[in-house]
C-alpha positions in Angstrom: -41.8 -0.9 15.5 -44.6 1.2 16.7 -41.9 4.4 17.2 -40.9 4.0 13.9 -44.8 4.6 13.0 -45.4 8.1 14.5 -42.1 9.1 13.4 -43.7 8.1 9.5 -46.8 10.5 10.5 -44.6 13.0 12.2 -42.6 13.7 8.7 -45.7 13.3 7.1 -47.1 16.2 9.4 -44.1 18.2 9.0 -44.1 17.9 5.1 -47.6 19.0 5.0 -48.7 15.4 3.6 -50.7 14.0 6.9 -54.4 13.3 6.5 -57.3 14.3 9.4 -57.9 10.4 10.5 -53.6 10.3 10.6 -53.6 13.6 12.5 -56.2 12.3 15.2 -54.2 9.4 15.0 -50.9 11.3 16.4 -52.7 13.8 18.5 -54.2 10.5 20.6 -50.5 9.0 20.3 -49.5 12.6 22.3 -51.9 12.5 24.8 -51.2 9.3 26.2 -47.7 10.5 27.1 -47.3 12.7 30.0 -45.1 15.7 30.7 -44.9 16.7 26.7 -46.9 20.6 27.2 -44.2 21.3 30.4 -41.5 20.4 28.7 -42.1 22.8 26.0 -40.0 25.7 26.9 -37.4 23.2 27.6 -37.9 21.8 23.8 -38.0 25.0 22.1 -34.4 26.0 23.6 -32.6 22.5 22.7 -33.8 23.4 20.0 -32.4 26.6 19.8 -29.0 25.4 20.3 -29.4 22.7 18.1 -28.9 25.5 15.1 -25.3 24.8 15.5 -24.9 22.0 13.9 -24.7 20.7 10.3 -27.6 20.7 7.9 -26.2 17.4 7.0 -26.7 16.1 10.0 -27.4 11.8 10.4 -30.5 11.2 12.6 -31.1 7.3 14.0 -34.6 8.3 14.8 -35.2 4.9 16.8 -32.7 5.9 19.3 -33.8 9.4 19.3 -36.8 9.0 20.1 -36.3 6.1 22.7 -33.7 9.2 24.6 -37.0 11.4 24.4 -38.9 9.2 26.0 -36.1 8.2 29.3 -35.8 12.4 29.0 -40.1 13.3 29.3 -40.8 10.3 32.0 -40.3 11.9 34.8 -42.6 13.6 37.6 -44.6 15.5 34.9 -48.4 15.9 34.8 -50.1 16.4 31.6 -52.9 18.5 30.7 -55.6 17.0 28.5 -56.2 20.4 26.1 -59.9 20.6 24.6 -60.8 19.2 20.9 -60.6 22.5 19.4 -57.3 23.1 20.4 -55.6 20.0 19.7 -54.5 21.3 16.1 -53.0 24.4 17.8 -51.3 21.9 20.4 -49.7 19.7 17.7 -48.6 22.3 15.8 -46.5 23.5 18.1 -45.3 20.5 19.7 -44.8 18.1 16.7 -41.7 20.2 15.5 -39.9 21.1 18.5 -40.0 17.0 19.6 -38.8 16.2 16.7 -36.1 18.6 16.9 -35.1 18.1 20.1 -35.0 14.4 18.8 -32.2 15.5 16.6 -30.5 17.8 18.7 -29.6 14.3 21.1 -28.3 12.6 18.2 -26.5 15.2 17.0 -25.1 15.8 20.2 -24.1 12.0 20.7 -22.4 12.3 16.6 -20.4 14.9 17.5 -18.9 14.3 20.8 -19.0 10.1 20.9 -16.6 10.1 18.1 -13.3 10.1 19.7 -9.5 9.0 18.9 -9.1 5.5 20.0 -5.3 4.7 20.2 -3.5 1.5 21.3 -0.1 1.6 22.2 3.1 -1.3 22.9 5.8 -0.6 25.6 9.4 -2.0 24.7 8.9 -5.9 25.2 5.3 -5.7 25.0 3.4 -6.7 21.6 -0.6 -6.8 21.5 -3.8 -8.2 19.7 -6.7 -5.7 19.0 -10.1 -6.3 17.3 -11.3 -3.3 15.8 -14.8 -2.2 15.9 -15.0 -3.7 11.8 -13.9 -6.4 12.5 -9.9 -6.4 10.8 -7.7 -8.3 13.6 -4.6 -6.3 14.1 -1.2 -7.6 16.0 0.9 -4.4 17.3 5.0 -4.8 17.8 6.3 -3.8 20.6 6.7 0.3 21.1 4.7 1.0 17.9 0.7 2.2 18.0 -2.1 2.2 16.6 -5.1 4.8 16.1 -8.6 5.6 14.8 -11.8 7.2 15.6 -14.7 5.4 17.7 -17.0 5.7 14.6 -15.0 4.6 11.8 -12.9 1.5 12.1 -12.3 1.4 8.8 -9.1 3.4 9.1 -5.9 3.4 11.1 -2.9 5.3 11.3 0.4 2.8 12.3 3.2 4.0 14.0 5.8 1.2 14.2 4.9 -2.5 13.3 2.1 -4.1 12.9 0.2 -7.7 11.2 -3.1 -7.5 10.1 -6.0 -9.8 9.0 -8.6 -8.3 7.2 -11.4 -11.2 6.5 -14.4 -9.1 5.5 -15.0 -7.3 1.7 -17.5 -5.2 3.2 -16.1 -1.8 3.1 -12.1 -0.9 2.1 -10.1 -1.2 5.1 -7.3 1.5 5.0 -3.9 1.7 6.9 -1.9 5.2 7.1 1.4 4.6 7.8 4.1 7.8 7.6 2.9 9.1 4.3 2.1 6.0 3.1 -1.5 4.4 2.4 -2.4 1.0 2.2 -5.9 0.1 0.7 -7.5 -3.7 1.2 -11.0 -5.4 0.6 -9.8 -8.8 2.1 -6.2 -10.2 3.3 -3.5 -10.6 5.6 -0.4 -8.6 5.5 2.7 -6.9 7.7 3.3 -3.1 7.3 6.5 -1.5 9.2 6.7 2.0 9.2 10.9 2.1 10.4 12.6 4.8 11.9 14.2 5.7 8.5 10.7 7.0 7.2 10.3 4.2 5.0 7.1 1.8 4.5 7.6 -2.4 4.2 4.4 -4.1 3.6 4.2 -8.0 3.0 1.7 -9.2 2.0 0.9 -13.2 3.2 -2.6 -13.5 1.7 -5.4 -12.1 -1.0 -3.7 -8.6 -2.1 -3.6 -4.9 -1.7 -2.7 -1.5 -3.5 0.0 0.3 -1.8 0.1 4.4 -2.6 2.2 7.4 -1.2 0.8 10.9 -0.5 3.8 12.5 -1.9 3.8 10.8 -5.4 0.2 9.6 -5.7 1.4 8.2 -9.1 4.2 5.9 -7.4 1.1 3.1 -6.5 1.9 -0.8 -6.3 -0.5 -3.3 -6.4 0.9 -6.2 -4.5 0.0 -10.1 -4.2 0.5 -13.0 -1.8 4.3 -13.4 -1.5 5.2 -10.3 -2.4 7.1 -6.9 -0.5 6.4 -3.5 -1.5 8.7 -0.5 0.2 7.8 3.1 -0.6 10.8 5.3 0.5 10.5 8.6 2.5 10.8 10.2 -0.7 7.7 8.6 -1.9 9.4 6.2 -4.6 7.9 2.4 -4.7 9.8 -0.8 -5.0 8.1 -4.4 -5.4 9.6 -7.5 -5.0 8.7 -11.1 -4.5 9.9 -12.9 -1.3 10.1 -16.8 0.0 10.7 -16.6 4.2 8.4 -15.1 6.4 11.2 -14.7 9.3 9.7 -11.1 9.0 6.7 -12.4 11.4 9.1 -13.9 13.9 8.4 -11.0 16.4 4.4 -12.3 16.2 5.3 -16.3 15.5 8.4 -16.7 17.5 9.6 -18.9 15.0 12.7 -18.9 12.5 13.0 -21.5 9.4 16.6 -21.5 7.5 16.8 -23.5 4.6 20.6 -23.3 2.9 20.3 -19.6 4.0 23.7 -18.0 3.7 25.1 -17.3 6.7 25.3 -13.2 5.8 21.1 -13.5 5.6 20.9 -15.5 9.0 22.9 -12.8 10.7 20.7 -9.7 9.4 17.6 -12.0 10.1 18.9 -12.6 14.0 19.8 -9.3 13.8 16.0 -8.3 12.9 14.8 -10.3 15.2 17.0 -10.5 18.5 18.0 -6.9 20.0 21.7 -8.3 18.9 24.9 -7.6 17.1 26.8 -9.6 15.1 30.9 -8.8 13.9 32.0 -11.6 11.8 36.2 -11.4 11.8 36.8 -14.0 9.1 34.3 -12.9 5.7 34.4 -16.0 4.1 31.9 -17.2 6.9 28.9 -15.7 5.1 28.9 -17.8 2.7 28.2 -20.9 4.6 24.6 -21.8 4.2 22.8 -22.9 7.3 19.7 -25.1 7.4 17.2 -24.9 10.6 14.2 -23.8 12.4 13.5 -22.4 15.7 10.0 -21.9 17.4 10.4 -19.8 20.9 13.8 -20.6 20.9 16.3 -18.6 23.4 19.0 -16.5 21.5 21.5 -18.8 23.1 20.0 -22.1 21.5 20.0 -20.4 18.7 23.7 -19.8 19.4 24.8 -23.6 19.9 23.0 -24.6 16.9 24.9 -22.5 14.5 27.8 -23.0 16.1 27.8 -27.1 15.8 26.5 -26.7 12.3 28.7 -24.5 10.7 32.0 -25.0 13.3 31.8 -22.0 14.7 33.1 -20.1 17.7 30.6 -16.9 18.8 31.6 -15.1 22.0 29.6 -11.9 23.6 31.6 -8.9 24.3 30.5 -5.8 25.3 27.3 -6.6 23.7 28.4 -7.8 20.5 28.8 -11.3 19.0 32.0 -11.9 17.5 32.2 -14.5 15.3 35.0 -16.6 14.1 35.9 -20.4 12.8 36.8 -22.8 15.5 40.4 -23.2 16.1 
């Protein structure tokens, strides 16, 4: 681009590397634009304040320079300056424009960067895209956060699925003091109310760390849990239903489950509560599947499959054999 040019000669002039047919060059370049010897004053104090900030400071000189240009193209008049002072001119100008340059990018880096946080009500669950790409499902009443520049990085409160498809950059999830580090794959992280960390991971794989114990680490695969306690101790294990995703699926499979594991499952996934009076009912196994079923299908099914009687009281299900 022909900005990107002058900004070339304008480092060069700066660095005391620009020849006399690149300085003419520049000096021309100046004078076409109006405004640039009245706005001097104004230049010289952004630039002033512009001391603040960090030597390290990241310049995107395009859009600098396209901000100086909306800023100077106003109602100014320019004054052509004679031949023999043109050097005197530039000199002066050259630095100040291309600090002011940085002064509205630095101002832009440090106040666009914000905390960006998406939150679920009770009922309420949520799909959000961050700005990397990573595709993110939130449970209800849990959240989500990260800074406008770096979507890279979220903090989870509560439960959420995620779908991480590019290998760019590490993608990073901060759950509780727990920190989950990708490249590429799809996984479930719920940060419970106890303090612990459950992460399932349903495709490619994933290193699971705690900030407690950095040495308790997990590296975790397709089909396989990790939980790191609240006392930053790791446990791995492999696992075969993904009922876990029934809060983003809606949908329950049961294949000779014992009866003990479709109650906690229901339980997991229904706002219910189950009190079995005869024990010997968990070990019945049941064998079904569900998909946006109401709790009381779900009911009648196991009901007529395992010849059982299940009454609400008081907000618990009792459960007993038929008579």
């Amino acid at each position: 681009m022909e900005e990107e040019k002058y900004w070339d000669l304008m480092s060069k002039y700066l660095a005391d590397d620009i020849s006399i047919r690149e300085m003419e060059e520049l000096l021309l370049w100046f004078e076409q634009e109006p405004g640039r010897a009245d706005l001097l004053k104004e230049l010289q104090d952004t630039w002033d304040k512009s001391k603040n900030y960090s030597e390290n400071l990241r310049v995107d000189t395009a859009t600098a320079w396209s901000k100086v240009n909306r800023t100077i193209s106003g109602s100014y008049v320019f004054h052509r300056t004679q031949p023999t002072r043109r050097y005197k001119f530039v000199t002066i100008v050259l630095p100040v424009l291309f600090a002011f340059a940085a002064c509205f990018v630095g101002y832009n880096y440090f106040t666009s960067s914000r905390v960006i946080e998406v939150a679920t009500l009770e009922g309420e669950k949520r799909q959000v895209i961050l700005p990397a790409g990573p595709k993110v499902w939130l449970n209800e009443a849990g959240s989500i956060s990260y800074r406008s520049d770096n979507g890279f990085e979220v903090k989870l409160r509560g439960e959420a699925f995620f779908d991480v498809r590019s290998e760019e950059k590490m993608f990073i999830v901060k759950a509780g003091e727990t920190i989950v580090e990708v490249n590429a794959g799809s996984f479930n992280v719920l940060d419970d109310q106890s303090g612990n960390v459950t992460v399932r991971v349903v495709s490619g794989n994933l290193h699971l760390k705690s900030r407690k114990r950095p040495e308790q680490a997990l590296f975790l695969q397709a089909g396989e849990k990790g939980v790191m306690r609240k006392e930053g101790y790791a446990e791995k294990e492999k696992y075969k239903s993904r009922n876990f995703l029934f809060w983003k699926t809606g949908e329950l499979v049961f294949a000779e489950t014992p009866f003990s594991q479709v109650v906690q499952t229901l339980e997991n996934s229904y706002p219910v509560k189950f009190h079995i009076e005869d024990m010997g009912i968990l070990n019945r196994a049941f064998t079904g599947s569900f998909k946006e079923a109401s709790f009381d299908l779900v009911i009648e099914s196991l009901e007529r499959a395992l010849d059982l009687r299940i009454e609400k009281k008081g907000g618990i299900y009792f459960v007993k054999k038929s008579p």
